[in-house]
Backbone bond lengths (Angstrom), bond angles and torsions (degrees), N, CA, C in turn:
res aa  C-N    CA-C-N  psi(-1)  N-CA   C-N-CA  omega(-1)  CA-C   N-CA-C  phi
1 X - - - 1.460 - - 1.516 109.31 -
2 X 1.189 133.53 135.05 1.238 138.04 -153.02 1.753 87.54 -101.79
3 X 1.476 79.34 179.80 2.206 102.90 -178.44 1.701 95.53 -55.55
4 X 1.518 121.28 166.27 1.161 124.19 129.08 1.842 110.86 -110.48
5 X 1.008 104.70 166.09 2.008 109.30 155.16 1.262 102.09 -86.21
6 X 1.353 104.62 167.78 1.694 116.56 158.66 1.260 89.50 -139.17
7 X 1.463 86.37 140.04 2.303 96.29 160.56 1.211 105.32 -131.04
8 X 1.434 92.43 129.84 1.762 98.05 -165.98 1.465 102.42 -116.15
9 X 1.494 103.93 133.10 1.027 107.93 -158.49 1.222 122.37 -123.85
10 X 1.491 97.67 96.31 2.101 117.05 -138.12 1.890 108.98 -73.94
11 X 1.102 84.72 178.10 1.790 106.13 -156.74 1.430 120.12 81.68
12 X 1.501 112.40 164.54 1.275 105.62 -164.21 1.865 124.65 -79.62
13 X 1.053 110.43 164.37 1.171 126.07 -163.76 1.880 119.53 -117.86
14 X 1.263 121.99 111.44 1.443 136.64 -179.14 1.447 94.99 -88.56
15 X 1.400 110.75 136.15 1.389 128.46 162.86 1.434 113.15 -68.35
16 X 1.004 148.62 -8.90 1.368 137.76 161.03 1.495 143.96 -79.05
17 X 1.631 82.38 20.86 1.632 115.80 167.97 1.702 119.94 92.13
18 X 1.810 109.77 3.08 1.382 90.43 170.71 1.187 93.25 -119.83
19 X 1.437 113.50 -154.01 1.866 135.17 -154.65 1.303 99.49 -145.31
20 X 1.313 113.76 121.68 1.368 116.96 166.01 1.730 111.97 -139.42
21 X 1.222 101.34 148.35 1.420 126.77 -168.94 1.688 110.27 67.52
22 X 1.254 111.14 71.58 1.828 131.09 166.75 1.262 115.96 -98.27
23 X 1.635 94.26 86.08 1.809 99.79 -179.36 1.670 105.89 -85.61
24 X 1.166 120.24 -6.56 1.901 112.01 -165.19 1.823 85.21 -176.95
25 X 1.357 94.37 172.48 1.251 127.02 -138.02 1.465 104.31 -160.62
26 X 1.471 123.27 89.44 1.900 117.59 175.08 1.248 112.37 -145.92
27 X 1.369 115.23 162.50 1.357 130.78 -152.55 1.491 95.74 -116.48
28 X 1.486 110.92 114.67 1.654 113.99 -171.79 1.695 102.42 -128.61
29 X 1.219 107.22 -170.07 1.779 100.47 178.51 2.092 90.70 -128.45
30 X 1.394 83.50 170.11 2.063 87.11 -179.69 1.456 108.84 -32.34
31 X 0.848 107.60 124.13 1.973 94.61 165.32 1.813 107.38 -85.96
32 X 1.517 104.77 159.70 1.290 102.78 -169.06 2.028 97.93 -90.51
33 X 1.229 119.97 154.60 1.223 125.93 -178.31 1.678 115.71 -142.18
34 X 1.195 124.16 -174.23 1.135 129.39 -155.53 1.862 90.95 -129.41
35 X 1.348 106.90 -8.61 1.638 85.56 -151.63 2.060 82.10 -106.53
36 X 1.214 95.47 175.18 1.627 111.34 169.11 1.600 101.09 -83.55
37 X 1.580 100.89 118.54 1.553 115.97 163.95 1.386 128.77 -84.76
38 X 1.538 121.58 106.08 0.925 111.43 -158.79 1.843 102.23 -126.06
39 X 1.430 108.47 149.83 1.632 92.18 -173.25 1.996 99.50 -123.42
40 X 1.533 94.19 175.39 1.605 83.76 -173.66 1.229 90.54 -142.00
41 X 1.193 137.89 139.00 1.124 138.37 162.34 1.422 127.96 -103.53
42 X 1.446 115.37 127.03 1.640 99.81 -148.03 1.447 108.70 -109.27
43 X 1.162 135.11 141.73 1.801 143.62 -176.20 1.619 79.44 -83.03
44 X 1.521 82.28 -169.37 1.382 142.66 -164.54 1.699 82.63 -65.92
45 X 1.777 108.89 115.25 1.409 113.99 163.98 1.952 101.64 95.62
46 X 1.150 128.37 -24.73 1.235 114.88 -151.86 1.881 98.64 -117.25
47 X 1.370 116.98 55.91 1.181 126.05 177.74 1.308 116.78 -101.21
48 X 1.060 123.87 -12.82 1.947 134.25 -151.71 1.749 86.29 -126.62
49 X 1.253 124.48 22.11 1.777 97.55 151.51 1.606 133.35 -68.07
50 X 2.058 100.29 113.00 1.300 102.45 -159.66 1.503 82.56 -111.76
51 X 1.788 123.34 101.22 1.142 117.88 -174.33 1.451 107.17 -153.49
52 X 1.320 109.83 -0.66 1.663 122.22 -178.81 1.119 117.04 -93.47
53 X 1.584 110.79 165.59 1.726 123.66 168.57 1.592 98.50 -101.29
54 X 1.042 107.05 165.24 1.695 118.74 163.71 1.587 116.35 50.64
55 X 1.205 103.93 51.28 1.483 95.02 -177.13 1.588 149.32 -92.68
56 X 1.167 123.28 137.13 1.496 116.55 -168.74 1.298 117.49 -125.54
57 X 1.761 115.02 157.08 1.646 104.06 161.36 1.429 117.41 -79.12
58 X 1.086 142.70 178.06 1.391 145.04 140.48 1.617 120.03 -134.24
59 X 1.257 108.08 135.46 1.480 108.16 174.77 1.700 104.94 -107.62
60 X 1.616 87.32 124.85 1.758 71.02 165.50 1.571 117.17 -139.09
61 X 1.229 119.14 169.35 1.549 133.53 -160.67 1.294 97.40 -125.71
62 X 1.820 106.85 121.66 1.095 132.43 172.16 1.500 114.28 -100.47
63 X 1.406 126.91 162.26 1.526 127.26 151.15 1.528 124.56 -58.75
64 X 1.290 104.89 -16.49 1.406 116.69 176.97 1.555 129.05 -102.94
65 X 1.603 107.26 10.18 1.160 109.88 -167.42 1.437 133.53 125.44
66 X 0.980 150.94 173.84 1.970 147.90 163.21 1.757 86.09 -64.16
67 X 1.233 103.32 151.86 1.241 123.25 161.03 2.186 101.37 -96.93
68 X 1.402 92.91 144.99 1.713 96.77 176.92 1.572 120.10 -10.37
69 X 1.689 99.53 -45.84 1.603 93.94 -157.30 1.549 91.95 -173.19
70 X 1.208 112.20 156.00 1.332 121.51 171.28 1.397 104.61 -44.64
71 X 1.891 119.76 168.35 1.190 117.81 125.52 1.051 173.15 -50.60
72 X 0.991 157.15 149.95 1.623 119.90 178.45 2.151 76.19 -137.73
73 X 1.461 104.01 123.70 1.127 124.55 171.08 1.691 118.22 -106.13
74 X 1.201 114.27 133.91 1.576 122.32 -172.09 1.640 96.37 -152.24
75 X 1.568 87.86 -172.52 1.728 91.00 -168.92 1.587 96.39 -142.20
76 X 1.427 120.62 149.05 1.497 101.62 -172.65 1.508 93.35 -153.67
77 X 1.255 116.21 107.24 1.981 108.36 -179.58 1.487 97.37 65.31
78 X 1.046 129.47 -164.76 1.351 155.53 -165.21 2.036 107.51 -61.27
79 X 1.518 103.66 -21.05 1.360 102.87 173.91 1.265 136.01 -95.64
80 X 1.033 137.12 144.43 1.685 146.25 148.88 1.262 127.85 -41.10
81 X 1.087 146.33 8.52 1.755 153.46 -151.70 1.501 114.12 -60.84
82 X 1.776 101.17 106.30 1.299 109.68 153.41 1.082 125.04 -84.76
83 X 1.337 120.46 133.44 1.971 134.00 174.27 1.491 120.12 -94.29
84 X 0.912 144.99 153.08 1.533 134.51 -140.53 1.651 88.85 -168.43
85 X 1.329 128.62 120.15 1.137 108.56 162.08 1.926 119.60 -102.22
86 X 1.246 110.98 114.78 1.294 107.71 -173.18 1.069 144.72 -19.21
87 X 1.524 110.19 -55.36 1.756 148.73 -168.54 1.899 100.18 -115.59
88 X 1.021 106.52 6.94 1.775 110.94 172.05 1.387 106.94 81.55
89 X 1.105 101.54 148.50 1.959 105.15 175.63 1.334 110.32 -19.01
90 X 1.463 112.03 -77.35 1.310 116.67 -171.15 1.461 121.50 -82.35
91 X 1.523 129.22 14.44 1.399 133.33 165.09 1.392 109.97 80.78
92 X 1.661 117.99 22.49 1.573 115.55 -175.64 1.563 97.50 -86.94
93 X 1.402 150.25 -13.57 1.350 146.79 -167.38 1.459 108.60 -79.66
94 X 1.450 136.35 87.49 1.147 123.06 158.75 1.431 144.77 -23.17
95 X 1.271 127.41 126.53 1.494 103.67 172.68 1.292 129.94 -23.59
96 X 0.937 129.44 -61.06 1.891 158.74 -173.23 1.704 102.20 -59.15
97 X 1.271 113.13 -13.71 1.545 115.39 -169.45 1.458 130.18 -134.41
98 X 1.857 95.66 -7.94 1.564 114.76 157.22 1.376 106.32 -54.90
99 X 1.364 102.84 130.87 1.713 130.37 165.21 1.440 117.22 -86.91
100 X 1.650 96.43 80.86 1.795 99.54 178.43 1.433 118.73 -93.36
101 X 1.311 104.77 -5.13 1.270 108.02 163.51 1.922 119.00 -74.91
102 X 0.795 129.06 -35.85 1.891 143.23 141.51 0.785 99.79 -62.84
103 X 1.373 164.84 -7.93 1.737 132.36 -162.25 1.724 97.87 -112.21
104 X 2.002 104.45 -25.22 1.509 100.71 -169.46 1.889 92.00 -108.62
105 X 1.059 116.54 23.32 1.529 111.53 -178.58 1.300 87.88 -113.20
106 X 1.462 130.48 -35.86 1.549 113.07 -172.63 1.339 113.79 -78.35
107 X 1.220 121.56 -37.05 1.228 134.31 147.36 1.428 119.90 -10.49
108 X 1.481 103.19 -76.22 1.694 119.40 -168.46 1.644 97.38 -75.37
109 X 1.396 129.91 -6.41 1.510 144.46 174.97 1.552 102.65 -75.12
110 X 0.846 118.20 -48.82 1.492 147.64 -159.24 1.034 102.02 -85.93
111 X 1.130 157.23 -13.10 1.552 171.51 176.96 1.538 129.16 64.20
112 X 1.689 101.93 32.29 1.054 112.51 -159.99 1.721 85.31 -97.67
113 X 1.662 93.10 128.82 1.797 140.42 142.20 1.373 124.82 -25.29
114 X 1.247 115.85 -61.26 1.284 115.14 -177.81 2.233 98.86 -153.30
115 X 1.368 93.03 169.83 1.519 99.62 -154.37 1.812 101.18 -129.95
116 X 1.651 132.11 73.21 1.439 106.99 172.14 1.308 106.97 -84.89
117 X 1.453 100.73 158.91 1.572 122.84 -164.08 1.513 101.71 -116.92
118 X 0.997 139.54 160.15 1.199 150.18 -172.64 1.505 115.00 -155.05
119 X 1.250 124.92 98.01 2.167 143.20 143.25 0.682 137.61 -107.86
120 X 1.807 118.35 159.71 1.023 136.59 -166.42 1.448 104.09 -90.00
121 X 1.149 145.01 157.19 1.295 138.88 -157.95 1.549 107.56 -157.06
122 X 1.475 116.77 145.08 2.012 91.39 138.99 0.818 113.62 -128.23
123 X 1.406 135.20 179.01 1.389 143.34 -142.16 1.766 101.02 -104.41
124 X 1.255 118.22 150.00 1.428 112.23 172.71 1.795 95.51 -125.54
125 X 0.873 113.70 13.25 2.099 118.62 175.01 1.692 97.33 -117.57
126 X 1.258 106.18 152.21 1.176 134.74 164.97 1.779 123.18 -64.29
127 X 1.490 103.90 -35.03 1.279 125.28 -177.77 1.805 110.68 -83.43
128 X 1.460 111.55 -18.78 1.714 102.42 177.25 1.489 98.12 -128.26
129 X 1.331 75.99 110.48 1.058 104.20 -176.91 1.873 128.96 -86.35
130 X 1.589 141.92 -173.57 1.085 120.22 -159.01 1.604 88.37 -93.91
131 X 1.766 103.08 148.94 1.666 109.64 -161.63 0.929 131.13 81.26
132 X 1.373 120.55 -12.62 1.354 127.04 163.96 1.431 115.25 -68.09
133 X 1.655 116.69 161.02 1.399 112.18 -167.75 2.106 92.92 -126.56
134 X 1.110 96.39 135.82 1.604 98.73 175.20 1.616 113.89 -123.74
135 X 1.514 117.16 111.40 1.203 132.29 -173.55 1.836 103.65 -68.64
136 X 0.874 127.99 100.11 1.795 115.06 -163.47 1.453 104.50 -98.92
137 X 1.333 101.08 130.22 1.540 116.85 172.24 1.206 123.32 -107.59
138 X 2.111 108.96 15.11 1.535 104.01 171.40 1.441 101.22 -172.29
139 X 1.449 106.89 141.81 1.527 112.23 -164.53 1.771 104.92 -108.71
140 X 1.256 127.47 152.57 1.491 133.40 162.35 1.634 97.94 -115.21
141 X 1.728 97.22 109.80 1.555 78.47 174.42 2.013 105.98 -107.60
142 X 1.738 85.44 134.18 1.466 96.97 -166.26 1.234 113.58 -104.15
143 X 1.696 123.78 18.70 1.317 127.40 -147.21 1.926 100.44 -100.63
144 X 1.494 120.13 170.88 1.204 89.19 -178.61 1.663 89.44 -145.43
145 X 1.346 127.39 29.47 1.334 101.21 -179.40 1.192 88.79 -165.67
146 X 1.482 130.11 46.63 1.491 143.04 -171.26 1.926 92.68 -105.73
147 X 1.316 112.05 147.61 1.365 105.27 150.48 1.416 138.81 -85.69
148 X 1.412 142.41 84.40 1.429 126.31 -125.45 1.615 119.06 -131.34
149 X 1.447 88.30 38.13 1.570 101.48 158.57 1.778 94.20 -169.89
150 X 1.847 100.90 168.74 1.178 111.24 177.54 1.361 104.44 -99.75
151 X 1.202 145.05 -14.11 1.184 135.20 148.21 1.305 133.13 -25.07
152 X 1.385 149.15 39.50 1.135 160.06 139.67 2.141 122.46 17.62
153 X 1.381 82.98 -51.04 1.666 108.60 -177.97 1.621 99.00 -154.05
154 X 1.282 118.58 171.11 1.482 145.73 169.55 0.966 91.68 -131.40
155 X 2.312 100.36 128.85 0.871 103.55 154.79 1.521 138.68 -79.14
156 X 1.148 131.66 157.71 1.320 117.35 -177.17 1.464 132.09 -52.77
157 X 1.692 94.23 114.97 1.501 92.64 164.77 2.294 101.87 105.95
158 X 1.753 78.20 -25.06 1.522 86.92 170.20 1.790 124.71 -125.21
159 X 1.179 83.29 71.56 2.320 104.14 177.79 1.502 92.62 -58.95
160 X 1.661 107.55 127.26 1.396 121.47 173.51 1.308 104.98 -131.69
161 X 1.388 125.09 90.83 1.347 171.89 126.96 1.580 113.82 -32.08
162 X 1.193 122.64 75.16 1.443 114.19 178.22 1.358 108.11 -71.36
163 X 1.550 91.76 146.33 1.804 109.12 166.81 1.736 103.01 -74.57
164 X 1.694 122.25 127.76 1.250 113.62 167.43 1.571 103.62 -129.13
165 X 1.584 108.09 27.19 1.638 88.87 164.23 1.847 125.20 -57.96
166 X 0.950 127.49 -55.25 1.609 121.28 -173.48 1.841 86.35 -85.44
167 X 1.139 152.81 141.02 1.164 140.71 158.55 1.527 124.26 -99.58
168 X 1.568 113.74 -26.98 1.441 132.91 157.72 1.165 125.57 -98.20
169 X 1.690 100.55 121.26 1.192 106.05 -178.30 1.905 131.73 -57.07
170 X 2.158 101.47 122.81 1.641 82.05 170.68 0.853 133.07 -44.40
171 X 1.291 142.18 -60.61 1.244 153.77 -126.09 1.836 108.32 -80.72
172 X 1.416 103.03 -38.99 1.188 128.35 162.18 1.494 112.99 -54.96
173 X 1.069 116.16 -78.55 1.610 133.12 168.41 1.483 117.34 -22.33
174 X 1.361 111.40 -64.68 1.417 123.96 170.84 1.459 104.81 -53.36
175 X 1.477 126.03 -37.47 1.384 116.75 173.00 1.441 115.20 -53.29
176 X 1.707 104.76 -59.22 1.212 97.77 -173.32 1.597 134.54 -50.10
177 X 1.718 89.24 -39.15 1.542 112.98 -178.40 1.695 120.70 -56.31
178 X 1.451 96.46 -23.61 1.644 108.81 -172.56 2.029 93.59 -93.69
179 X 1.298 98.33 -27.54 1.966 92.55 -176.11 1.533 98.01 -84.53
180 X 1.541 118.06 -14.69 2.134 89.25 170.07 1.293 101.71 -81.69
181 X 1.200 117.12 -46.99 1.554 113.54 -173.90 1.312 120.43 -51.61
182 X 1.289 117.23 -13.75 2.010 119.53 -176.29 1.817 85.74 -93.91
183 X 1.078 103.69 -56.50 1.649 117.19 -159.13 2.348 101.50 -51.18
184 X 1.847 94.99 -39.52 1.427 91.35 -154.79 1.368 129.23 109.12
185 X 1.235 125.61 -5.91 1.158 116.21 -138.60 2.108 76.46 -113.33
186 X 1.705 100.40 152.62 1.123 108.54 -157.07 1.583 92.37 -88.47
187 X 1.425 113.88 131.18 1.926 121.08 -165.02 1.791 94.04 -139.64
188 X 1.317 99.26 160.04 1.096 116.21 163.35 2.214 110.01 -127.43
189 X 1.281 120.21 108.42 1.347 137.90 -157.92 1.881 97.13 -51.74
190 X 1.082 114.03 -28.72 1.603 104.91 -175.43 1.561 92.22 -163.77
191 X 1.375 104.24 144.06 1.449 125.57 151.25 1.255 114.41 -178.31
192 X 1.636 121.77 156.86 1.401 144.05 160.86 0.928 132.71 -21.88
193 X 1.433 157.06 74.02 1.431 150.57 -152.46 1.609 92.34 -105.52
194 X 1.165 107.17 130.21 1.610 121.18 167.32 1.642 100.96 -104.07
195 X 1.582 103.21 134.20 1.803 116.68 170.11 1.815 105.09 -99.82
196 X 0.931 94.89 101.68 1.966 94.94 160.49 1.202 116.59 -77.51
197 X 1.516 147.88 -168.49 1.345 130.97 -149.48 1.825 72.76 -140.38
198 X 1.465 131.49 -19.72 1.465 109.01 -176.83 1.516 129.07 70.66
199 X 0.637 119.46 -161.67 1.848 144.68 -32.01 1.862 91.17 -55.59
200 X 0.778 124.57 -30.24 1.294 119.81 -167.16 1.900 111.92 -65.95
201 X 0.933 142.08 134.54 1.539 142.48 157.28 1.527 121.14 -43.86
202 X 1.644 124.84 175.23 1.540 108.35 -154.29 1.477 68.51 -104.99
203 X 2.171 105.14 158.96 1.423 108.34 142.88 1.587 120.29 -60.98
204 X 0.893 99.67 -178.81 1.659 113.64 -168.38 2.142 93.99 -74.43
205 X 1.284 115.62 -51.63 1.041 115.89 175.52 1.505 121.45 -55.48
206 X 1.392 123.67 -38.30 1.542 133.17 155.01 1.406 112.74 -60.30
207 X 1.251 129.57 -26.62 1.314 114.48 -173.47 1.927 94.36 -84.27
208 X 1.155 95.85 -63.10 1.429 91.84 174.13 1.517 136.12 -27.64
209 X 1.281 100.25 -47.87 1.773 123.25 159.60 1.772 111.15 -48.30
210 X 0.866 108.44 -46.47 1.561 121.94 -179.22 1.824 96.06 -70.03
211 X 0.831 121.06 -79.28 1.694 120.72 171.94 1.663 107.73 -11.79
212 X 1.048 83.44 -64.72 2.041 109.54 -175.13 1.900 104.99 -48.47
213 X 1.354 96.44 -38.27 1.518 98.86 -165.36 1.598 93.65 -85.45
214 X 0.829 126.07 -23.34 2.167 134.21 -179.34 1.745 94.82 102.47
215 X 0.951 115.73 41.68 1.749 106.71 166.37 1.698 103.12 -90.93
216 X 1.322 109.38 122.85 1.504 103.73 176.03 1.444 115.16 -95.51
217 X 1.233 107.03 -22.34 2.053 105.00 158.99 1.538 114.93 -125.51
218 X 1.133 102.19 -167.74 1.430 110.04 -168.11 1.641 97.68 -163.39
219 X 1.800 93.22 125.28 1.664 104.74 168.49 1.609 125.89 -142.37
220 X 0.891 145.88 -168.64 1.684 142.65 174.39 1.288 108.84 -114.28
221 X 1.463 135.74 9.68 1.351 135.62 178.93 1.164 121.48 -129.61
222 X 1.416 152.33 -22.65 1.204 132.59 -168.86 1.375 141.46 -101.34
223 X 1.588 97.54 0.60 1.035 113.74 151.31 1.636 128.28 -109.08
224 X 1.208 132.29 160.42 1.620 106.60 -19.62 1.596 118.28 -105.93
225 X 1.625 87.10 64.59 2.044 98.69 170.47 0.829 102.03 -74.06
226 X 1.998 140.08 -21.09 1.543 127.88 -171.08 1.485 89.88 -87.85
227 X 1.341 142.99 -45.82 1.633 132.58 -153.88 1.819 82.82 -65.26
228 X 1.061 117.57 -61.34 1.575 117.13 -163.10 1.113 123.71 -39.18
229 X 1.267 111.23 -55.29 1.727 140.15 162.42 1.983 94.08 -43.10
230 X 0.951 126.43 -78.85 1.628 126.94 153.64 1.183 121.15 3.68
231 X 1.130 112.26 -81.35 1.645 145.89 166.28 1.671 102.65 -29.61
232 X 1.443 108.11 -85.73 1.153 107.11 170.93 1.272 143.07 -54.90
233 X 1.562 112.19 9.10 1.304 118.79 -165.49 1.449 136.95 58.20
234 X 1.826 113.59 22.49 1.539 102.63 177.29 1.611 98.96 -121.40
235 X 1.472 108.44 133.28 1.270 125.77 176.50 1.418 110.65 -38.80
236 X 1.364 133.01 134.22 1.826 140.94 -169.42 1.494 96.11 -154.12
237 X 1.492 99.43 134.86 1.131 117.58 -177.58 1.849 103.89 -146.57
238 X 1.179 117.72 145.01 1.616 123.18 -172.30 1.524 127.89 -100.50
239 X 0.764 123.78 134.96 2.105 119.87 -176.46 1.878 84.03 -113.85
240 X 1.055 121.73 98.06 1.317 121.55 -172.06 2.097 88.86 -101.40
241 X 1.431 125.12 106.68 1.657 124.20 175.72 1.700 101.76 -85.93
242 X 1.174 133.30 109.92 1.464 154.46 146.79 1.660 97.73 -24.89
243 X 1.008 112.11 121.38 1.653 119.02 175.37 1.341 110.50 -120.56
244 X 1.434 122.38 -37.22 1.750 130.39 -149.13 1.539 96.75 -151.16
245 X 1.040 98.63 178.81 1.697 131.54 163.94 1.288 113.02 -112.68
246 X 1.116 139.79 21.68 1.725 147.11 -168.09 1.355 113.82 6.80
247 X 1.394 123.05 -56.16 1.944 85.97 170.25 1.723 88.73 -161.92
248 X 1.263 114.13 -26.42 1.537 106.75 172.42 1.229 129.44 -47.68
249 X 1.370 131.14 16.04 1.388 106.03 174.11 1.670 107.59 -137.43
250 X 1.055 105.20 135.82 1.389 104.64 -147.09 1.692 90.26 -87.84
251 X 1.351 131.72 -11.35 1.760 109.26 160.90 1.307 117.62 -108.10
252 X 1.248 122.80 51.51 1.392 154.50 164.49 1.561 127.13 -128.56
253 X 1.619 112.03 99.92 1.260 115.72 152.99 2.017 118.41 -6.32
254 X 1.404 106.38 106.75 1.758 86.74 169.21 1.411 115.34 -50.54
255 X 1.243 100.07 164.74 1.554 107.23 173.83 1.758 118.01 -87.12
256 X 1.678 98.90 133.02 1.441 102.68 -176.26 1.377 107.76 -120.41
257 X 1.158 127.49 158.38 1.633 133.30 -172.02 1.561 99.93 -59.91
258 X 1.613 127.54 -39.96 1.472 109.42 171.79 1.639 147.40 -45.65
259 X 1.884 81.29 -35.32 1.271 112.21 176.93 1.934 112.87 -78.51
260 X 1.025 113.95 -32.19 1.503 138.67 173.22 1.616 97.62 -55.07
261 X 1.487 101.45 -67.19 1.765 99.96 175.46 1.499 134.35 -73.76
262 X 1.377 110.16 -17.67 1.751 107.91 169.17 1.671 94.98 -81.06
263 X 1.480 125.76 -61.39 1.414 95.48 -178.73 1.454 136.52 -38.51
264 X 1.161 106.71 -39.06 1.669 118.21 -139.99 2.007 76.22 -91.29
265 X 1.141 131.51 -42.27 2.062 124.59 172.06 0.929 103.70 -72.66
266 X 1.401 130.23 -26.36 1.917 116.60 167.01 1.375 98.30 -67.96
267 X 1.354 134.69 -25.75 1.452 85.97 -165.50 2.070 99.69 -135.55
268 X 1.626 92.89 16.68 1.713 104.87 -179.12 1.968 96.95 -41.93
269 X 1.312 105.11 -54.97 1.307 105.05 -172.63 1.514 126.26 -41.70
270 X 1.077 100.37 -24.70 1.808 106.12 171.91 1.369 120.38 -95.54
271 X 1.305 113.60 -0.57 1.599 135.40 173.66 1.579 109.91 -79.89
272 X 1.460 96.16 -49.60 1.883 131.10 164.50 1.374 96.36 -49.47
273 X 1.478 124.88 -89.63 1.385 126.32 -179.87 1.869 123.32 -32.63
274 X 1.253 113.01 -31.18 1.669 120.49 175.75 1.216 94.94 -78.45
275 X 1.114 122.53 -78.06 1.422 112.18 176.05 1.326 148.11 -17.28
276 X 1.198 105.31 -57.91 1.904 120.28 155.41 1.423 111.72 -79.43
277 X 0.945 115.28 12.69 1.631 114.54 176.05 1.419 103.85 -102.03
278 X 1.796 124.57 -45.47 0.841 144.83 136.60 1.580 135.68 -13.91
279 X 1.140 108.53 -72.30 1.497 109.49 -165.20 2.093 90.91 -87.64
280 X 1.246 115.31 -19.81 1.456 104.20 177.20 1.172 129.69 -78.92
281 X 1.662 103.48 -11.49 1.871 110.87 154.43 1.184 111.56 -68.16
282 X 1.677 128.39 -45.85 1.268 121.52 176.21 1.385 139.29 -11.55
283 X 1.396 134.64 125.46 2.176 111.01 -172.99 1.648 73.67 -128.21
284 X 1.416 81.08 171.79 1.941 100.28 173.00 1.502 107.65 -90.17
């Protein structure tokens, strides 16, 4: 994987998506630090974390392209935390057109350790319900026109074949799993997340199909940002928030993107709360 740049693009920085006070503009490389770099990549709703010290934008330039969206860099306890918004500040990036090949190279540029991910989901069980949070320990990727490795060519003689049996990292997981349980917040410890390729929602007969296969949610993002994250070697782990029932249940409204977004801001704040519950156990 080649260099990226970063241009950091100084003065301070408000979480509500603009930049104010940009006296200069320079092109630097990672700086070295003391603290654990950690990045988050945020779904649907989770752009406005106003929870940091010291904060900055960063733009950075990959070989593969812009990553979604700038950074927004802060510092929180003992960590470094870059924020990434998936679908771009303002949510114009389609599933089908997110650059996860840039989004997990700037990342691994950036010197970030480990990678939580954060989606909107719906539920394909009866038991997770909307607001519920599902820690996922296994992906179906159902997508079909994603680019989903950086492997391009093999060089000769050297086939790089990732292992994706476990695909989320324990170690991670158990974090998360131990921050709903301090926090409260109603989780289910492991399940199946299926990625569709989108933008569109499943028919009722596809969702059903998905049931059949053991996927217990269903989202448009995480695959294959977790194989990549893999690939590159930085630990990824998922906060997947339950919004809907997507179309299987026949005394349930299908699920519509409106409904996707009042759940998923009713309850971002407890997504917020795992999170800082999270990274403030963290030590260097």
């Amino acid at each position: 994987m080649q260099n990226a740049s970063f241009i950091y693009l100084t003065g301070k920085v408000d979480f509500s998506g603009s930049m104010i006070l940009l006296p200069s503009v320079c092109i630097i490389f990672a700086k070295k630090t003391n603290m654990t770099k950690i990045g988050i990549i945020g779904g649907s709703g989770l752009e406005n974390l106003n929870i940091f010290q010291e904060t900055r934008e960063i733009a950075v330039v990959t070989p593969y392209g812009e990553p979604s969206s700038t950074f927004f860099e802060g510092k929180l306890g003992a960590c470094e935390v870059f924020i990434l918004s998936r679908h771009g500040r303002d949510h114009a990036i389609p599933p089908t057109q997110v650059n996860n090949r840039a989004n997990i190279h700037a990342l691994k540029e950036l010197g970030c350790t480990m990678i939580f991910a954060t989606t909107a989901c719906g539920s394909l069980r009866e038991e997770i319900g909307r607001g519920h949070v599902v820690i996922a320990d296994q992906f179906i990727d159902f997508t079909r026109h994603r680019v989903n490795t950086f492997y391009d060519a093999f060089e000769p003689g050297r086939m790089a074949h990732t292992a994706m049996a476990d695909p989320f990292t324990e170690p991670l997981r158990q974090m998360l799993i131990a921050g709903c349980r301090e926090t409260g917040i109603p989780f289910h410890p492991a399940g199946t997340i299926v990625t569709i390729e989108g933008p569109r929602f499943s028919t009722r007969a596809e969702s059903k199909m998905f049931r059949l296969l053991g996927a217990d949610v269903i989202n448009m993002s995480i695959a294959p940002e977790a194989s990549l994250a893999m690939e590159a070697g930085i630990p990824y782990a998922a906060i997947a928030l339950s919004t809907d029932y997507d179309s299987w249940k026949h005394d349930e409204d299908p699920v519509t993107w409106e409904d996707v977004l009042k759940v998923f801001n009713e309850n971002v704040k407890h997504v917020t709360g795992l999170l800082v519950e999270v990274l403030g156990k963290i030590k260097n």
